[in-house]
C-alpha positions in Angstrom: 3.8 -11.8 21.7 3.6 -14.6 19.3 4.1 -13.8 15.2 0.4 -14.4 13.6 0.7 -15.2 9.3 -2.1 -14.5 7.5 -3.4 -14.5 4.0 -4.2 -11.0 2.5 -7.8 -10.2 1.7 -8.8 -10.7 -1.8 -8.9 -7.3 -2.7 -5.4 -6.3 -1.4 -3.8 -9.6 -2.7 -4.9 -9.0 -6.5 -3.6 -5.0 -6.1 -0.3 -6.2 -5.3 0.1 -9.2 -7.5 -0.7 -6.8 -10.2 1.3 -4.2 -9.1 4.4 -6.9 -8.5 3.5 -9.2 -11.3 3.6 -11.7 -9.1 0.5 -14.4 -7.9 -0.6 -14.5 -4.4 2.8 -13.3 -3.0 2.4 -11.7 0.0 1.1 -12.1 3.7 -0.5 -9.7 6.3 2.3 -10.5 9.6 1.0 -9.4 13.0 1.3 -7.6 15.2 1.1 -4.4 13.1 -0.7 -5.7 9.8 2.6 -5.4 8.1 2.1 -7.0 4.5 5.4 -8.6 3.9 6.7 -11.0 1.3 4.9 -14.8 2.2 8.8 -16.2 2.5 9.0 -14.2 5.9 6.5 -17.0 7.3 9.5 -19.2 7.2 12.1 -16.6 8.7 9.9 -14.5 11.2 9.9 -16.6 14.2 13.7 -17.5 14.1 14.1 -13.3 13.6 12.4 -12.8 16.9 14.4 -15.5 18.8 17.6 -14.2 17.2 20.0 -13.2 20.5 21.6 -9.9 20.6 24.6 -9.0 21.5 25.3 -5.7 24.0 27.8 -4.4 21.4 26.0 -5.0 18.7 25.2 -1.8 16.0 21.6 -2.1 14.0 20.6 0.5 11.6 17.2 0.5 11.0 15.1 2.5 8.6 12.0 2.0 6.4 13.6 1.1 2.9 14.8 3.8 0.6 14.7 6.7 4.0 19.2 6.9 3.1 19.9 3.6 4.9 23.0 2.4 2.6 24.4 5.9 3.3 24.3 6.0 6.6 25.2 2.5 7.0 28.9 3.5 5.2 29.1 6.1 7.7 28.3 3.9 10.6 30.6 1.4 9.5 33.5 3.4 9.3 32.8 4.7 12.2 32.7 1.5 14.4 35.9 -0.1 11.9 38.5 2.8 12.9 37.9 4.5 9.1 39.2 1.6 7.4 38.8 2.9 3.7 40.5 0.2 2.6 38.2 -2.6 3.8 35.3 -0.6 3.0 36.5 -0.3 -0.4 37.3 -3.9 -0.8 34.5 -6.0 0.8 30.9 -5.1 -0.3 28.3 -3.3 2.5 26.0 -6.4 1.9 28.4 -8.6 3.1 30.1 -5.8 5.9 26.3 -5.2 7.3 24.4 -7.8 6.1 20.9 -7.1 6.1 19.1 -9.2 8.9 15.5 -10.2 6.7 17.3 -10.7 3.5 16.3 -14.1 2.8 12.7 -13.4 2.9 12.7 -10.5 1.0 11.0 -10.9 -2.5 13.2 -14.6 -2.8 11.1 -16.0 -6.4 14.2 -15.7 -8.5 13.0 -12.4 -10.2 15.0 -10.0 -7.6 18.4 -8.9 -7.2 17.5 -10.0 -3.4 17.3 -13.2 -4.8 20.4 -13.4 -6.9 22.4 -12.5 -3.4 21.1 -15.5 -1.6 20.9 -17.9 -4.2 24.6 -17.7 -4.9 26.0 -17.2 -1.7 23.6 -19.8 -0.7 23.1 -18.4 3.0 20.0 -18.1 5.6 20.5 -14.1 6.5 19.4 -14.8 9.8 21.8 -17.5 10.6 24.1 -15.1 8.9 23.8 -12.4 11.2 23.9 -15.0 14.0 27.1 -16.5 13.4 29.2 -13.2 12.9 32.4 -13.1 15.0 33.2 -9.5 16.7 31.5 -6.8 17.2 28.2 -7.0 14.4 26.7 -4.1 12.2 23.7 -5.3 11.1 20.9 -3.6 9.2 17.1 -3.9 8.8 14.0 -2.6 7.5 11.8 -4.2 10.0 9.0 -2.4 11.5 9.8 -2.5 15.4 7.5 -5.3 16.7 9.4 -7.5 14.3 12.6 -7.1 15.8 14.6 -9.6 18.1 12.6 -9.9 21.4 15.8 -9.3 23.1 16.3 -5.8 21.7 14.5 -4.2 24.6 16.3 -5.7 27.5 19.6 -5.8 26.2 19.8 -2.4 24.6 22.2 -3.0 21.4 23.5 0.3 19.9 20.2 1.7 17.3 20.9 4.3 15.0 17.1 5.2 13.3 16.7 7.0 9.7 13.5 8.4 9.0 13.1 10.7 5.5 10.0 13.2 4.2 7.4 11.0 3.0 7.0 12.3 -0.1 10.6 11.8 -1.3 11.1 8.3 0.3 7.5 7.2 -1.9 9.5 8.1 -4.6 12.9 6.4 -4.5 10.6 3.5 -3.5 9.3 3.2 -6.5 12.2 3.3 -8.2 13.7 0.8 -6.0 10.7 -1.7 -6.5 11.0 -1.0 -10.4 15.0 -1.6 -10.1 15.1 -4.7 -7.8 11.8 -6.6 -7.9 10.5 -5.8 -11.2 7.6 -4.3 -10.4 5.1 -3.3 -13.3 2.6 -0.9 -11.9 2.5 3.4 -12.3 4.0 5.7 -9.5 0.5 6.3 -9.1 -0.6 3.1 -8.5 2.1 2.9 -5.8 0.9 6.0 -4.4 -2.4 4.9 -4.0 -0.9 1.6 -1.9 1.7 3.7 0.2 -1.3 6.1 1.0 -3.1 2.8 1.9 -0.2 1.7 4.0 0.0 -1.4 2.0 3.2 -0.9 0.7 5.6 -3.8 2.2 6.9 -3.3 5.6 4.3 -0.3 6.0 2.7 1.4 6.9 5.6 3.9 6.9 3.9 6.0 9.7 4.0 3.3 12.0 7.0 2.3 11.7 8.7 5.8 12.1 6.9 6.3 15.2 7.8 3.5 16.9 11.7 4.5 17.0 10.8 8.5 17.1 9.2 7.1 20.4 12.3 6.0 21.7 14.4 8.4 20.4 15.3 9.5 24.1 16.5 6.2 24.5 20.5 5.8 25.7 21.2 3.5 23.2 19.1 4.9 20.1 20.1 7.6 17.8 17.3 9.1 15.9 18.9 10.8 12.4 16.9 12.8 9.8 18.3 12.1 5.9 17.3 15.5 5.2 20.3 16.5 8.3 22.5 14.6 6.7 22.2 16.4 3.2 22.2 19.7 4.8 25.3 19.0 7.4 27.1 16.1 7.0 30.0 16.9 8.9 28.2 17.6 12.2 26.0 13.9 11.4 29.5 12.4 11.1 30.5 14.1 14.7 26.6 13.3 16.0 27.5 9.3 15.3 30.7 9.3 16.4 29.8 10.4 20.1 26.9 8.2 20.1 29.2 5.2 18.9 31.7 5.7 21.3 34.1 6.7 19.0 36.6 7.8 21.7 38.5 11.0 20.6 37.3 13.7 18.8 37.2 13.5 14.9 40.1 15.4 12.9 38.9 18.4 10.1 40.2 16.1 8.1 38.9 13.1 8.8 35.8 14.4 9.4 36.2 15.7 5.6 38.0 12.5 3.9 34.9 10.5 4.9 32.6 13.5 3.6 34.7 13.2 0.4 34.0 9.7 0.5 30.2 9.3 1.3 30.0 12.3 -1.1 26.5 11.3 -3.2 28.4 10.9 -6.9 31.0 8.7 -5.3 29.0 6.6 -3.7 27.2 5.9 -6.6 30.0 4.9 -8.5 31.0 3.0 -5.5 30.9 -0.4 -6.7 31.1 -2.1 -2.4 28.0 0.1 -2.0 25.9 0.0 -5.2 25.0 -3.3 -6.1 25.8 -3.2 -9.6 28.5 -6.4 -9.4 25.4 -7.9 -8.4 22.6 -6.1 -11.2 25.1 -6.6 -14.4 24.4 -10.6 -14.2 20.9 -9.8 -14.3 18.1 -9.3 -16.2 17.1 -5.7 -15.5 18.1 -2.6 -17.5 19.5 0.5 -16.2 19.6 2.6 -18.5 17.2 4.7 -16.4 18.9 7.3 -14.7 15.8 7.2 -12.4 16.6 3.3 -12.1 19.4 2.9 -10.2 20.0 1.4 -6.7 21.5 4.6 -5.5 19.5 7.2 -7.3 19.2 10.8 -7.1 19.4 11.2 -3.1 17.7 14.9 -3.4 15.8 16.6 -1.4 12.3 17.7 -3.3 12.5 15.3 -6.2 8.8 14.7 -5.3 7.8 17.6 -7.0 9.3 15.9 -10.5 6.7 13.3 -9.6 3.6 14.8 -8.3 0.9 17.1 -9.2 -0.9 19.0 -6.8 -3.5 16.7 -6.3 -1.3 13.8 -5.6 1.0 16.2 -3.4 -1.7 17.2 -1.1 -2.9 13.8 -0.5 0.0 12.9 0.8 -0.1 16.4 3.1 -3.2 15.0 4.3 -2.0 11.5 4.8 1.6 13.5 6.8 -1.2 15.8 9.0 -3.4 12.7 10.1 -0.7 10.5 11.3 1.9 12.8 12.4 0.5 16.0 13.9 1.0 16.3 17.5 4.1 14.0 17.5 6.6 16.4 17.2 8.3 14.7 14.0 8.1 16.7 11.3 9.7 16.6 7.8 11.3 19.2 5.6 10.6 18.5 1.9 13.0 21.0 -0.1 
């Protein structure tokens, strides 16, 4: 199935530019009626031809549902727990994320500030990696390389409650494209599934669909707070890791993806990149890698707002057997 581009409807363009700050910015991209930046126009159709490789390793995830975390703990794994190159070499650059280039590229975003001075296509990025490849997106499935069915690349899926993944998303649009609107005006367009790359719903389903799958590993974030170490063992098997973990490895790399080291992690939390730019941080709330809680939605939202989104939870997910814990 061929990519379709269209312009948003008036309505839906003038709510986003004024959420963004930003004039006549996005597109609707079908299949899927996923409103994504207008840039992707120019990177969509070379994303679907892209070839995979059998050994290849994509995390995927809607954005702010832990990816960056898991994505450490994926690398290591597949890298033989090489702390020192993960230390040294930035996740952007370890795991580069496959859609980069179209994402939000006006010279307002942090995005932007990565591909403007390492003057690369992300796309023919990801294509030219020697060895084995981790790569990461936040593509809704249908998006995806057209070869990702037939030639069954490791997938390792991270789907978060709803509620607390609105939230770091709004944070994350405040931090890293500037975005002037409320939280509740980007409540009102995640409820709409307007939000870019949504809806949300959609695009969890389509992995949790798979999730019996050989080659896909479906991982909750809220599981990974509660019990990291057994996650850590969970990947391992599933990436072929080929003996079981030590106590103490399992530990060191607990120690290590541990949520206050991580965010002083400077390979992991973008803040070489931020400190050249424009935005301020002095936000706790605004930071790339935030608060990583389970329940910080109830910080956010009153009880009407909170059972909105119950609603919004019951009429898409009921009956699929995915369900969320939210504290």
């Amino acid at each position: 199935m061929e990519l379709e581009y269209n312009p948003l409807g008036d309505g839906l363009r003038e709510r986003l530019d004024a959420f963004f700050g930003r004039r006549d910015h996005f597109i609707e991209v079908n299949p899927g009626r996923v409103v994504m930046p207008k840039a992707f126009a120019d990177l969509g159709d070379s994303i679907r031809t892209l070839p995979i490789r059998s050994n290849d390793v994509w995390l995927m995830s809607f954005p702010r549902a832990g990816s960056t975390w898991a994505q450490e703990m994926v690398w290591l794994l597949g890298n033989n727990l090489n702390y020192d190159a993960a230390r040294n070499q930035m996740q952007q650059v370890r795991t580069p994320l496959l859609e980069l280039s179209a994402i939000f590229s006006d010279d307002r975003s942090v995005e932007d500030t990565v591909t403007r001075h390492e003057k690369i296509d992300s796309v023919q990025c990801v294509h030219q990696m020697a060895g084995r490849r981790f790569i990461k997106s936040h593509l809704p499935w249908q998006l995806h390389p057209r070869e990702m069915d037939n030639v069954r690349p490791k997938i390792i899926y991270v789907v978060r409650n709803p509620k607390d993944l609105c939230v770091s998303y709004y944070y994350y649009c405040q931090l890293i494209h500037r975005s002037e609107g409320t939280f509740e005006e980007f409540c009102d367009i995640f409820l709409a599934d307007q939000a870019p790359i949504g809806p949300m719903w959609a695009h969890a389903l389509a992995f949790w669909k798979r999730r019996n799958q050989d080659n896909m590993l479906f991982l909750k974030y809220e599981d990974m707070k509660r019990n990291l170490p057994e996650v850590i063992r969970q990947c391992a098997q599933f990436l072929d890791f080929g003996r079981d973990l030590t106590d103490d490895e399992v530990q060191k790399m607990c120690d290590h993806l541990h949520f206050e080291r991580m965010q002083r992690n400077p390979a992991v939390n973008l803040e070489p990149l931020m400190k050249d730019s424009a935005i301020i941080q002095d936000d706790a709330n605004v930071k790339f890698i935030r608060k990583g809680e389970i329940g910080d939605w109830k910080n956010h939202m009153n009880p009407a707002l909170s059972a909105r989104f119950d609603a919004w939870i019951e009429e898409h997910f009921e009956g699929t057997g995915l369900e969320f814990d939210y504290e």
